[in-house]
C-alpha positions as CSV (number, residue, x, y, z in Angstrom):
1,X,-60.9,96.6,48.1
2,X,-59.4,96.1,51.1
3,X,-55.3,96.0,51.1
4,X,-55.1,94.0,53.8
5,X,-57.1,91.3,52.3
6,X,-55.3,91.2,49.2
7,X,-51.6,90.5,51.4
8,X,-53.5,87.8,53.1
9,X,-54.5,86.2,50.1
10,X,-51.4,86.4,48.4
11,X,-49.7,84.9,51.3
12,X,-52.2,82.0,51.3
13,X,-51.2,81.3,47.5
14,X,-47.8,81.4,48.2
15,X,-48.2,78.9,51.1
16,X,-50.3,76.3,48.5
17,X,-47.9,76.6,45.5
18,X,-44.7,75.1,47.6
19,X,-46.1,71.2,48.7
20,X,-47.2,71.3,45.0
21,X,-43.7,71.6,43.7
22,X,-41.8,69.3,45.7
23,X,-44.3,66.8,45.1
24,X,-43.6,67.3,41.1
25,X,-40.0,67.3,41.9
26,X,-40.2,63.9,43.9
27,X,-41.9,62.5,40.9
28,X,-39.2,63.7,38.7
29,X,-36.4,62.0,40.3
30,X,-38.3,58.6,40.7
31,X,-39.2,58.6,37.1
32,X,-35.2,59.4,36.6
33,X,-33.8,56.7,38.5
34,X,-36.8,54.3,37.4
35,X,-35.0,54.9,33.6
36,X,-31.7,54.4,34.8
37,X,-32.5,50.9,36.0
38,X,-35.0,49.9,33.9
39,X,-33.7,50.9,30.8
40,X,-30.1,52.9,30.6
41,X,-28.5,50.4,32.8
42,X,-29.7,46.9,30.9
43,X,-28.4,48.9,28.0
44,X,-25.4,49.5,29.4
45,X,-25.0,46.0,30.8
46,X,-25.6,44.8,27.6
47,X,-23.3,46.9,25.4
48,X,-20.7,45.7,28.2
49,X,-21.9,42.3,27.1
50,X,-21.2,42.6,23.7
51,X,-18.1,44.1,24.2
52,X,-16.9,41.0,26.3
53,X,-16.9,42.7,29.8
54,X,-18.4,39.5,31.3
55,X,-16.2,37.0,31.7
56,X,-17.8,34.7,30.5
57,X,-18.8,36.0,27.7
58,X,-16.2,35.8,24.7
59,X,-16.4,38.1,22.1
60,X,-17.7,36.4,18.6
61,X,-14.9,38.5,17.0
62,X,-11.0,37.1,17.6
63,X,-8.7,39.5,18.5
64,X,-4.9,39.0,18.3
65,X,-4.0,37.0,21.4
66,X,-1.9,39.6,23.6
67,X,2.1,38.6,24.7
68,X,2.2,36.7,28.1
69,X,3.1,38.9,30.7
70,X,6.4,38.5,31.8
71,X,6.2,37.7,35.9
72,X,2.8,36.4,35.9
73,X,3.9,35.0,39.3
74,X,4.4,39.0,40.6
75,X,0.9,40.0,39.2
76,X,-1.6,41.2,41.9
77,X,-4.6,39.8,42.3
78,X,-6.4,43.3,40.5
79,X,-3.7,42.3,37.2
80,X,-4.4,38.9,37.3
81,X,-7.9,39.5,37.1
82,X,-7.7,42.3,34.3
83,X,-5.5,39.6,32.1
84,X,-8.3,37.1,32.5
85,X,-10.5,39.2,31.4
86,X,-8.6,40.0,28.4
87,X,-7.8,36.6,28.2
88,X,-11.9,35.6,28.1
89,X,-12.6,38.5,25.6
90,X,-9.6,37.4,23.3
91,X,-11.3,34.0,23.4
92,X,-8.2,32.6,24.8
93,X,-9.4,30.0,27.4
94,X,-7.0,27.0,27.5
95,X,-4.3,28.4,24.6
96,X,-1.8,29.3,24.2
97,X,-0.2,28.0,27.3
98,X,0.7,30.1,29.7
99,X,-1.3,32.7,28.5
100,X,-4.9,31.9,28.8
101,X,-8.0,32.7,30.8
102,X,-8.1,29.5,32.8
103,X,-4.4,29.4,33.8
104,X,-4.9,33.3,35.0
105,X,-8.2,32.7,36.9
106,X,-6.4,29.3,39.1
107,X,-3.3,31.5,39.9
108,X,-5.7,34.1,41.7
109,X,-7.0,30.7,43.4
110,X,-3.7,30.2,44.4
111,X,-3.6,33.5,46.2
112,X,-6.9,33.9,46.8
113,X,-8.5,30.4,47.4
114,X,-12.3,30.7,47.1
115,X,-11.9,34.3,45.3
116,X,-15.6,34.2,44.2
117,X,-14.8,36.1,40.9
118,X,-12.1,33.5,39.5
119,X,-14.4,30.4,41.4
120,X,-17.5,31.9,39.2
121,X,-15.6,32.7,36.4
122,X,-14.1,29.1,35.8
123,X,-17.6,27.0,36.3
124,X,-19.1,29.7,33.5
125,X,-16.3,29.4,30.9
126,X,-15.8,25.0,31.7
127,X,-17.9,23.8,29.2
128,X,-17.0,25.8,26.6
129,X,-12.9,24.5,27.8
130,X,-14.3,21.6,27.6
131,X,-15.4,22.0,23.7
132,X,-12.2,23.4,22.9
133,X,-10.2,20.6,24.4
134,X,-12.6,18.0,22.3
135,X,-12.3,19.8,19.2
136,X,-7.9,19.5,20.2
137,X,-8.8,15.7,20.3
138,X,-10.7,15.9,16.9
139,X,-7.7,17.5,15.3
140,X,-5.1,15.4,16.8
141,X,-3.2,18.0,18.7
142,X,-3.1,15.3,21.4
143,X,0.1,17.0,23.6
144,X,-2.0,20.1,23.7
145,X,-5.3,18.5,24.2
146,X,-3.9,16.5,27.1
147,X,-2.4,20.2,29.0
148,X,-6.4,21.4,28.5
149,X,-7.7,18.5,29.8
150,X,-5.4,18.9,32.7
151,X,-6.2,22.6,33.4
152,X,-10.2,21.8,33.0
153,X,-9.3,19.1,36.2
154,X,-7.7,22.1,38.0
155,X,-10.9,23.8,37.9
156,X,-13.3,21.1,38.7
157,X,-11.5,18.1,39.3
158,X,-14.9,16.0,39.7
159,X,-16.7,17.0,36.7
160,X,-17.5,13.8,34.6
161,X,-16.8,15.6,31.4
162,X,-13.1,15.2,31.9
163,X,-13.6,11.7,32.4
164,X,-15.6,11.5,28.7
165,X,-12.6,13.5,26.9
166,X,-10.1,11.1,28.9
167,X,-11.7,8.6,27.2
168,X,-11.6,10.4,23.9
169,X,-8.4,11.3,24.1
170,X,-6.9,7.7,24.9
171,X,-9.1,6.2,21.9
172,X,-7.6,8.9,19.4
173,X,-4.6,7.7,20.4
174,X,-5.3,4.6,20.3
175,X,-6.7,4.8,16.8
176,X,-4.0,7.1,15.7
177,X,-1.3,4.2,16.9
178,X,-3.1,1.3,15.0
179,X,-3.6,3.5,11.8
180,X,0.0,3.9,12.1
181,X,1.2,0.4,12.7
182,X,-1.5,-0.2,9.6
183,X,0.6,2.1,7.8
184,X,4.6,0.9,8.8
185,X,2.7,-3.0,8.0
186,X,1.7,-1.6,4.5
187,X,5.0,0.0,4.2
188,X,7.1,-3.1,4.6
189,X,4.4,-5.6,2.8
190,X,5.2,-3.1,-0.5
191,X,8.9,-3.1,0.4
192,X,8.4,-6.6,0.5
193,X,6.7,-7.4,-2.6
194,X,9.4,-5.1,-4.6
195,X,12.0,-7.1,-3.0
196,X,11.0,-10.2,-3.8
197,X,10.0,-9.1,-7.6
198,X,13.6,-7.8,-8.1
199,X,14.8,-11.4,-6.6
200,X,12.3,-12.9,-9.2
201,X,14.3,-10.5,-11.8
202,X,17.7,-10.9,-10.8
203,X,17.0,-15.1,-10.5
204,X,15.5,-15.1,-14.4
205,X,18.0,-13.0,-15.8
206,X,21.1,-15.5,-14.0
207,X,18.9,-18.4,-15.6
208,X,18.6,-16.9,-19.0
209,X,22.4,-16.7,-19.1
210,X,23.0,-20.0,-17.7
211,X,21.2,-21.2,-20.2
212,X,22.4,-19.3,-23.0
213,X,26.0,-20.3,-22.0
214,X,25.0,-24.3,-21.4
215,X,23.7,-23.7,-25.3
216,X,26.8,-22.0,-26.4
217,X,28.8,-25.1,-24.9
218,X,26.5,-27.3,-26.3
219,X,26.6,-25.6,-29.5
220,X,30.6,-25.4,-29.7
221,X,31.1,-29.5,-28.8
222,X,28.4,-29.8,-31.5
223,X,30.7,-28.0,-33.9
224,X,34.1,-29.6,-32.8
225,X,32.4,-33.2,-33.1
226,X,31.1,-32.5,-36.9
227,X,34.6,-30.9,-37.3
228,X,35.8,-33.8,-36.6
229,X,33.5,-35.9,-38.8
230,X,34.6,-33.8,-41.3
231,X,38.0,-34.3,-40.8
232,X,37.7,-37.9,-40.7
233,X,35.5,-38.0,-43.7
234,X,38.3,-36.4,-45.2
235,X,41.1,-38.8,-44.5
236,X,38.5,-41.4,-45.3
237,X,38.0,-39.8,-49.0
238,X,42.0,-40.1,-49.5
239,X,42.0,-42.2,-53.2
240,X,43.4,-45.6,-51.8
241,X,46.3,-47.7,-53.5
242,X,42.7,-49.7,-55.5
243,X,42.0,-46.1,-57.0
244,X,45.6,-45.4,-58.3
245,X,45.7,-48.3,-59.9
246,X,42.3,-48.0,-61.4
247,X,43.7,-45.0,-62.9
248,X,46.8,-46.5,-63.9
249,X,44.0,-49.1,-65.4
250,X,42.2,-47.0,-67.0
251,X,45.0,-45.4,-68.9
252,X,45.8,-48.5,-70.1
253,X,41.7,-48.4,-71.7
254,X,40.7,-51.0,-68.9
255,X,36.6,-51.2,-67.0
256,X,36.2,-49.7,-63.4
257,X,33.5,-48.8,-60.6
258,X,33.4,-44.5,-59.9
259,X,35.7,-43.3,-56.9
260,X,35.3,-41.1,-54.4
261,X,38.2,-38.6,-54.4
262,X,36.1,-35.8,-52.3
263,X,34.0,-36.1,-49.3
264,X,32.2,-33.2,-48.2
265,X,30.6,-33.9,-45.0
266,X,26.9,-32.8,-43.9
267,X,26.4,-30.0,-41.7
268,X,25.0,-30.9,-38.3
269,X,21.0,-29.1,-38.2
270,X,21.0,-26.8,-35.8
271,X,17.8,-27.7,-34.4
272,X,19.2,-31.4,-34.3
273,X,22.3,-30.1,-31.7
274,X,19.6,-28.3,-29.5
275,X,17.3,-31.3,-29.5
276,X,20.3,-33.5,-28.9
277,X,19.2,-35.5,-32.0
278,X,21.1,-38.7,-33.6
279,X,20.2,-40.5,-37.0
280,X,21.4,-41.4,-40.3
281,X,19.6,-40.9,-43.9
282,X,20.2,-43.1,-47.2
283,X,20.4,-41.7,-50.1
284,X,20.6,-43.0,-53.9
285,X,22.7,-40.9,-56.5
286,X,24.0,-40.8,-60.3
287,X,27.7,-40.1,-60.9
288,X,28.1,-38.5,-64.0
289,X,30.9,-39.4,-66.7
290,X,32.4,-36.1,-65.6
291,X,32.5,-37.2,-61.7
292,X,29.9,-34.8,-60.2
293,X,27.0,-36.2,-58.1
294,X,23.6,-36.0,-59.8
295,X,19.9,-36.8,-59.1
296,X,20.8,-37.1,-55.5
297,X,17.2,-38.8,-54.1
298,X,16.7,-40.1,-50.3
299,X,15.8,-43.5,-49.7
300,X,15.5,-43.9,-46.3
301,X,16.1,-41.9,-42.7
302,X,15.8,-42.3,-39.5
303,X,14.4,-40.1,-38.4
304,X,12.5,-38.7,-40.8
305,X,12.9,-35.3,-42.2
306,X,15.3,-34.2,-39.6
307,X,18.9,-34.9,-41.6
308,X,17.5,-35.2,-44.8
309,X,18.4,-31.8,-46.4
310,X,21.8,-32.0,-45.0
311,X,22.6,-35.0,-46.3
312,X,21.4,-34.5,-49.8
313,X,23.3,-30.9,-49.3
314,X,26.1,-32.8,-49.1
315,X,26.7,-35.8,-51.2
316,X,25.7,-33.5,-53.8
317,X,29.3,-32.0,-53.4
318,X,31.4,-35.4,-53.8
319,X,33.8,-35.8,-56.4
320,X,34.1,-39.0,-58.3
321,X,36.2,-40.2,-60.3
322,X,33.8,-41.6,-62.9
323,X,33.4,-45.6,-63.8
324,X,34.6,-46.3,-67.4
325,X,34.3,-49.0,-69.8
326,X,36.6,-49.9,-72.2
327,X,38.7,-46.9,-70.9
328,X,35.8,-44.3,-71.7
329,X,34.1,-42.4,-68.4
330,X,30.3,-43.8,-68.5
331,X,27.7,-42.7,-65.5
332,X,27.0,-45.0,-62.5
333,X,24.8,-45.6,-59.4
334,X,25.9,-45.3,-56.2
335,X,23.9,-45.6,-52.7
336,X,25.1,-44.4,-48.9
337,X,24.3,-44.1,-45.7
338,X,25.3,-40.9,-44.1
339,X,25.0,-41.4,-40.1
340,X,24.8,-38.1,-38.0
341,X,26.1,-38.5,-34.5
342,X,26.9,-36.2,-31.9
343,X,29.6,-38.2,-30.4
């Protein structure tokens, strides 16, 4: 064969084999950066996600809220950003205060109005501001709840959410006041009502002794008066001039009528002194040859079965000096009225 021919054809190969390869090549590299769009970088993007590299995306995990930078007003805008950041993927929004997404994001608007990154950042992240300043409301944290509020109106002033958790906020306070003022009116109504029992105390205890000392009065004149009954019932029993000589008769073997020589006088009922209660009772009586009362029955009273035992109790005590005949002590009958009076 022919060397010539061979070269030729060799050369020919040579020249075929080269557009082959570069078209392979070019096929290659678009299959390379058609995987890094279509499917490294969503994957990236969304690892990124879930790692809380968007801003407005917060993490679902809390970490420990970082310490507030110390001259937030010296921060570049670069540092602002990164702590907002932070900030968002700390799920600090609105809290604490001065240390929070939102507050971060409005100071780069202050100097950088319009920066699209804070501007974008602020609409993403209001409602979910806006949840975190209702659920402040729900729990009552109404100073707090009120600085949110105010830092959701820096952001978008003319959103008509702020206007609903104005309105929430001033009702929970509203309700919170009234539940309180229900509360100081219970208050007092109990202090009341425990004041006016220990009055109601204090006034029947000063009663009860009022009337336990207008009873001991009562009861003491009831004792001096029968004292003094007594004491005159006494005097009254004194043997007269009549009896001596009866006796004098009587040792000469003479007739006579009994004496009285002791008067024992009836003990006031007690029941009678606190019912303030005047009578009399008559009673009928034998006096035995030796001078004692005997067979002492009740005749009469007024009223009735209120002095009775008293009375009997009494007269039953006398001492007579018994009637005699012919000089002899004989029994006799005797009736009295025995009067019971309080003055």
């Amino acid at each position: 064969m022919d060397t010539r021919y061979l070269r030729h054809a060799r050369r020919h190969a040579r020249g075929a084999v080269q557009p082959s390869a570069i078209a392979i090549i070019a096929v290659v590299a678009v299959l390379a950066a058609a995987s890094w769009f279509l499917i490294i970088k969503p994957h990236q993007d969304l690892v990124d996600q879930e790692a809380g590299a968007h801003p407005s995306t917060p993490v679902t995990a809390a970490k420990a809220a970082a310490a507030a930078p110390v001259n937030v007003a010296a921060m570049s805008m670069n540092q602002l950003l990164s702590e907002a950041r932070r900030a968002v993927n700390e799920q600090r929004l609105l809290a604490p205060a001065g240390n929070n997404a939102f507050e971060f994001y409005l100071k780069v608007l202050e100097k950088q109005p319009g920066n699209q990154v804070a501007t974008d950042a602020l609409r993403e992240t209001f409602p979910v501001g806006a949840s975190l300043a209702e659920q402040a409301i729900n729990q009552r944290d109404f100073n707090d709840a009120q600085r949110q509020i105010d830092l959701l109106a820096k952001a978008d002033p003319a959103n008509y959410t702020l206007t609903i958790l104005r309105s929430k906020l001033d009702a929970q306070r509203k309700l919170q006041d009234r539940e309180q003022q229900l509360a100081s009116d219970k208050e007092k109504q109990a202090q009341l009502a425990a004041q006016k029992a220990a009055d109601k105390v204090e006034a029947d205890r000063q009663a009860a002794e009022a009337q336990q000392k207008a009873l001991a009065e009562q009861q003491r004149a009831a004792q001096q008066r029968v004292a003094q009954q007594q004491a005159e019932a006494s005097r009254q029993a004194q043997p007269p001039a009549a009896t001596q000589a009866a006796s004098n008769e009587s040792a000469a073997g003479g007739t006579h009528g009994a004496v009285l020589v002791r008067n024992v006088s009836p003990r006031y009922p007690t029941t009678a002194v606190r019912a303030n209660q005047e009578g009399w009772v008559e009673v009928s009586f034998t006096i035995t040859p030796e001078g004692n009362v005997d067979d002492v029955k009740v005749v009469d009273a007024e009223p009735r079965h209120v002095f009775d035992r008293a009375a009997v109790e009494a007269v039953s005590r006398w001492k007579y000096q018994p009637a005699t005949q012919d000089g002899s002590p004989v029994a006799s009958q005797d009736k009295r009225r025995i009067v019971f009076k309080l003055n």
